[in-house]
C-alpha positions in Angstrom: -151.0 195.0 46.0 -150.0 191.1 46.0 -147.2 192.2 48.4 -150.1 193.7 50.9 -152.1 190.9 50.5 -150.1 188.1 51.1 -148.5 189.6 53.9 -151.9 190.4 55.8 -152.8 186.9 54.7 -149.7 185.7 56.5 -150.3 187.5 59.5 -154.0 186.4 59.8 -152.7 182.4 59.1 -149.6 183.1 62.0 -152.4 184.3 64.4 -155.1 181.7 63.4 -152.3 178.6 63.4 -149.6 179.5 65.5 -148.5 176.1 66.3 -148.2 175.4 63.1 -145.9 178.1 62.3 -143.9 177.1 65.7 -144.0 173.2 64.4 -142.2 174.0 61.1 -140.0 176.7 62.4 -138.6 174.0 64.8 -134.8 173.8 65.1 -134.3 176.6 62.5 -133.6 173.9 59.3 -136.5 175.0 57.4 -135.9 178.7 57.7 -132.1 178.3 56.6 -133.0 176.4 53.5 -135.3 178.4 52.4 -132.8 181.9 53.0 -130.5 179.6 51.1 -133.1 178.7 48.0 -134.3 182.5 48.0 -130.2 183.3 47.3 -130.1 180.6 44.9 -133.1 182.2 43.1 -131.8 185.0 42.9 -128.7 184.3 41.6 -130.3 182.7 38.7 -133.0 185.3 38.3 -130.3 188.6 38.9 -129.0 189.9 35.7 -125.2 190.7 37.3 -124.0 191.6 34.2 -125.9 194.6 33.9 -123.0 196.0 36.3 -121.0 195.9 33.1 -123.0 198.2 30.9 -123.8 201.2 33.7 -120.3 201.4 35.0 -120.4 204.7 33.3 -122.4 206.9 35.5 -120.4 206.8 38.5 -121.2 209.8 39.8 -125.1 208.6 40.5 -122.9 205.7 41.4 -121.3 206.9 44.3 -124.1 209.0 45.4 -126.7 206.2 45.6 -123.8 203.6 47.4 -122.9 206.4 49.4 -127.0 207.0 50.6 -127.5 203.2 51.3 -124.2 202.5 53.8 -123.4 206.5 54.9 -126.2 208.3 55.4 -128.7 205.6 55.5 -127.0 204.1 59.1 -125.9 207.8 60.2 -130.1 208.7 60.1 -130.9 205.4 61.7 -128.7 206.4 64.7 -130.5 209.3 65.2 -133.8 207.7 64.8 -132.6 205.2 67.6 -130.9 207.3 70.0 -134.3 209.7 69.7 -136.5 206.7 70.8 -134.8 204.5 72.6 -135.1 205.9 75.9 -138.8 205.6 75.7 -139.1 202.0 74.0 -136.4 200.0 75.6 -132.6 199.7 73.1 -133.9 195.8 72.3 -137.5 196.9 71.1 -135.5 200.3 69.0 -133.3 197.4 67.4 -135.3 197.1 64.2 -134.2 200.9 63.4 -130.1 200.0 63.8 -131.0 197.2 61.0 -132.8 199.2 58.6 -130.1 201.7 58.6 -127.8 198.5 57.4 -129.3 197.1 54.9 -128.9 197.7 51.0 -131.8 198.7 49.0 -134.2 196.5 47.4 -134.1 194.5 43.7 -137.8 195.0 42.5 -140.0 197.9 44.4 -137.2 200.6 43.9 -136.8 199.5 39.7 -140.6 199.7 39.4 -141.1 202.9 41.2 -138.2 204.7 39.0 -139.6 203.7 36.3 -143.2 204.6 37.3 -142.0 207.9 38.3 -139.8 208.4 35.1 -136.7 208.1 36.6 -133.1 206.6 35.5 -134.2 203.1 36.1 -131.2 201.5 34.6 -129.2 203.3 37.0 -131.9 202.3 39.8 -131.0 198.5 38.5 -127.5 198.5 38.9 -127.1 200.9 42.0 -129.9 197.7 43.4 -127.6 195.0 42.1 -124.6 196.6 43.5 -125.9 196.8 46.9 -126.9 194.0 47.6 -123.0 192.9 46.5 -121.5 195.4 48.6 -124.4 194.8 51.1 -122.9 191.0 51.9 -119.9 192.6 53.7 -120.7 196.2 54.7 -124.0 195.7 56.7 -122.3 193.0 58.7 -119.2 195.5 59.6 -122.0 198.6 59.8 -124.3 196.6 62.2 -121.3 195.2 63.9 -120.0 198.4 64.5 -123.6 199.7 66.0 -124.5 197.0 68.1 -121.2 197.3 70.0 -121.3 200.5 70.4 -125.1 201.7 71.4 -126.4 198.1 72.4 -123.2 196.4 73.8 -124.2 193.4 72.5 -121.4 190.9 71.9 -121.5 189.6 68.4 -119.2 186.8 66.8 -118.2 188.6 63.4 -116.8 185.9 62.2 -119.5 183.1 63.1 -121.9 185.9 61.3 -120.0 185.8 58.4 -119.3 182.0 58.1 -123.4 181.8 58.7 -124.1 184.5 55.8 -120.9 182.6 53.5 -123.5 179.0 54.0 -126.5 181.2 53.7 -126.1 183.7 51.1 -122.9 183.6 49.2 -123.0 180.2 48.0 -126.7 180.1 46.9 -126.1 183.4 45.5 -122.7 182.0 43.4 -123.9 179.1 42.7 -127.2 180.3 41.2 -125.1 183.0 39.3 -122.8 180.2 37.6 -125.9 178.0 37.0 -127.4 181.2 35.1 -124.3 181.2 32.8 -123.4 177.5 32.6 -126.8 176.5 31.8 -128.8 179.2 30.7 -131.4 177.6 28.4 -132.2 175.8 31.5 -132.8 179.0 33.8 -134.9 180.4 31.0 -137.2 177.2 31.0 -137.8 178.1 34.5 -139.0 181.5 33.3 -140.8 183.2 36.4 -139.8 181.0 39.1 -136.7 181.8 40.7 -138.1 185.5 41.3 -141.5 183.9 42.7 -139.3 181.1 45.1 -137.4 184.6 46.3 -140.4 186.7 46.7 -142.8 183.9 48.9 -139.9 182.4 50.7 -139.9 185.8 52.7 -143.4 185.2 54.0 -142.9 181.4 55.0 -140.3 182.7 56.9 -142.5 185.4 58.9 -145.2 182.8 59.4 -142.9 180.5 61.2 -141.2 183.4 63.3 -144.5 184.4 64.5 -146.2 181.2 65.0 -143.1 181.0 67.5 -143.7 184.1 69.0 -147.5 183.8 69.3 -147.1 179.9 71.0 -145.0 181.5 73.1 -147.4 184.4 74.0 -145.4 187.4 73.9 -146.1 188.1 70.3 -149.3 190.5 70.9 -147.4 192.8 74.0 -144.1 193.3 72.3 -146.4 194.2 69.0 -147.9 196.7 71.2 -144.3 197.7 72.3 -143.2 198.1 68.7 -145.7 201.0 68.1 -142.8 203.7 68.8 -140.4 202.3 66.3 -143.2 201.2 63.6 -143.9 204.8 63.4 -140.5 206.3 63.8 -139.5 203.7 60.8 -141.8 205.8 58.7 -140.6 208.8 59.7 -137.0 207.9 58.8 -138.0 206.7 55.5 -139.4 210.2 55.1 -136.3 212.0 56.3 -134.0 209.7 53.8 -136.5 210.4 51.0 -136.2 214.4 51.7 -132.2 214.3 52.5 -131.4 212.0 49.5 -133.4 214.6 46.8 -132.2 217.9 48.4 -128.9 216.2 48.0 -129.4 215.4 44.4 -130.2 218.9 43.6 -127.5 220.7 45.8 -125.7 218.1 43.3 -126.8 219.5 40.3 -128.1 215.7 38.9 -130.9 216.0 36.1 -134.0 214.9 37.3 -134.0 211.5 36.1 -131.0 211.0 38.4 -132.5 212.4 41.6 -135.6 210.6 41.1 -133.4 207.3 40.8 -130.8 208.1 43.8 -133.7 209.3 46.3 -135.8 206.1 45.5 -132.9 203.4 45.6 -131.1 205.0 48.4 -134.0 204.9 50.6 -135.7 201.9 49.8 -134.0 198.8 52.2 -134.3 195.1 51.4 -136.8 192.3 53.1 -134.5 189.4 51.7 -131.3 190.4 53.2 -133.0 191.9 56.7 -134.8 188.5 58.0 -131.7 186.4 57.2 -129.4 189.2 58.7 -131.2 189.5 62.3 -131.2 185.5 62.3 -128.0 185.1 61.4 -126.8 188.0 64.0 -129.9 187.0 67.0 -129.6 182.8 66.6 -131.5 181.7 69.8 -133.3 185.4 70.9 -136.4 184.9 68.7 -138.4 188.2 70.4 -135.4 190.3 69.1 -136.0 188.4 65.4 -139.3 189.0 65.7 -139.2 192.9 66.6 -136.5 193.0 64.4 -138.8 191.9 61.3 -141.8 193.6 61.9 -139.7 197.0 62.1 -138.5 195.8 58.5 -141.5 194.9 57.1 -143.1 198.6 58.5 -140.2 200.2 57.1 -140.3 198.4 53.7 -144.3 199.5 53.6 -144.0 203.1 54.8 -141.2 203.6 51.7 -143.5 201.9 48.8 -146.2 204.5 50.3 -144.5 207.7 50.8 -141.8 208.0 49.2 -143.3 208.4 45.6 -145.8 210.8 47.4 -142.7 213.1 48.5 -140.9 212.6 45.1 -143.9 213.2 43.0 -144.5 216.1 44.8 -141.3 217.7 44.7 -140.7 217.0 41.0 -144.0 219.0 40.4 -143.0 222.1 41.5 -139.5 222.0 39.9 -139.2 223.9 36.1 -138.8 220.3 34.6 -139.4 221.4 30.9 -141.0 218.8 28.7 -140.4 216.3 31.2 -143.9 215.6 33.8 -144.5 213.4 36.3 -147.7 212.0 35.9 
């Protein structure tokens, strides 16, 4: 709920203010300090040495990493090549990114556990994603964009960008955690609250820009198409991921876990990702991050709906979902 509000909040200041959105979004500084802080949190706030203790279950392992950077990008390519003959390849861009990007830290624990699922394994399978996800959705969206959207991306300037912007917060908020970690505890909640409302100063200065520049409200209109195809590829993922798990033979617990965390996708690492990648075009950034965001929305809403239902009318035993 805090999540909805604050981001129709942020929408409704971004339209009300745009200039002042545009006037702190100037030059980019403030956006790549805060990308860099919200790493820095997280470093501090991740417990990476839970990868330790669920090394064990590599079989829901594999599966999960294998949902978030194998079938996760294949789907998106369908999703994209379906609609972007009728939007336009620049507006069906936000699809191509979704596909990319590892799965969340938070939403995907919570709704595990809500739905009774292995969250442990829906911890580290998060953790290790967003690891992996530093290099693969780089190489995965490189490998994309060059080949359905011909755009000509500098690898390496995207990876020296996402080294200053994401590495180096997230190390050196991982060695602050264990060089001083009475410290990090006296900080208690904030680390995960810098992370979480970072991502929403952000968006407010993107689309102050957008708005000052008045092409925010047509190309909004324009991102109808892939808003609602983002929803139904969240859908798809959902359905492939659990018929998967059962063609797999995984207890329940499992498939719950691997069909939320492998379709679940990240808001941290998506903004900083299209900025890094789209420097100077701030419509793509734009289209880019609502597509995200809609994505991000459609999975917290259906994809316990799909799970839940499909649990049901399995012969579960003395395990319910309730």
């Amino acid at each position: 709920m805090e999540f909805f509000l604050l981001l129709c909040g942020t929408l409704v200041a971004a339209m009300i203010v745009p200039s002042w959105g545009s006037a702190l979004g100037s030059g980019g500084y403030l956006a790549s300090f805060l990308i860099m802080l919200m790493y820095l949190s997280m470093g501090m706030g991740v417990p990476f040495r839970t990868l330790l203790s669920g090394m064990k279950e590599i079989k829901l392992h594999l599966y999960t990493q294998s949902a978030i950077f194998l079938i996760s990008p294949m789907l998106a390519l369908l999703f994209f090549s379906a609609i972007s003959g009728w939007t336009g390849k620049d507006q069906a861009l936000g699809i191509l990114f979704v596909g990319c990007l590892p799965t969340t830290l938070t939403s995907c624990v919570m709704l595990t556990q809500k739905l009774k699922g292995n969250h442990v394994g829906a911890m580290y399978n998060s953790i290790l994603s967003q690891i992996l996800g530093i290099i693969l959705s780089p190489l995965l969206l490189a490998v994309l964009l060059s080949t359905q959207v011909r755009y000509g991306v500098d690898l390496a300037k995207v990876f020296l960008d996402l080294s200053i912007k994401i590495i180096i917060p997230l190390s050196a908020g991982q060695m602050t955690l264990l060089a001083f970690p009475g410290f990090v505890r006296k900080l208690g909640k904030i680390p995960s609250k810098v992370s979480f409302y970072s991502i929403f100063v952000i968006l407010f200065m993107n689309i102050g820009e957008a708005i000052t520049r008045g092409n925010f409200y047509r190309n909004l209109t324009s991102l109808s198409i892939p808003i609602i195809a983002a929803g139904m590829l969240s859908s798809s993922l959902v359905l492939v991921l659990w018929l998967g798990t059962r063609l797999c033979r995984f207890p329940l617990a499992d498939s719950i876990s691997a069909s939320i965390t492998g379709s679940h996708k990240t808001l941290g690492m998506g903004i900083p990702l299209v900025i890094a990648y789209f420097p100077t075009q701030k419509g793509i950034v734009n289209n880019v991050s609502l597509v995200v965001i809609a994505y991000y929305i459609w999975s917290l809403l259906l994809s316990p709906l799909i799970i839940r239902n499909f649990a049901a009318h399995l012969d579960i035993g003395k395990r319910q979902i309730s």
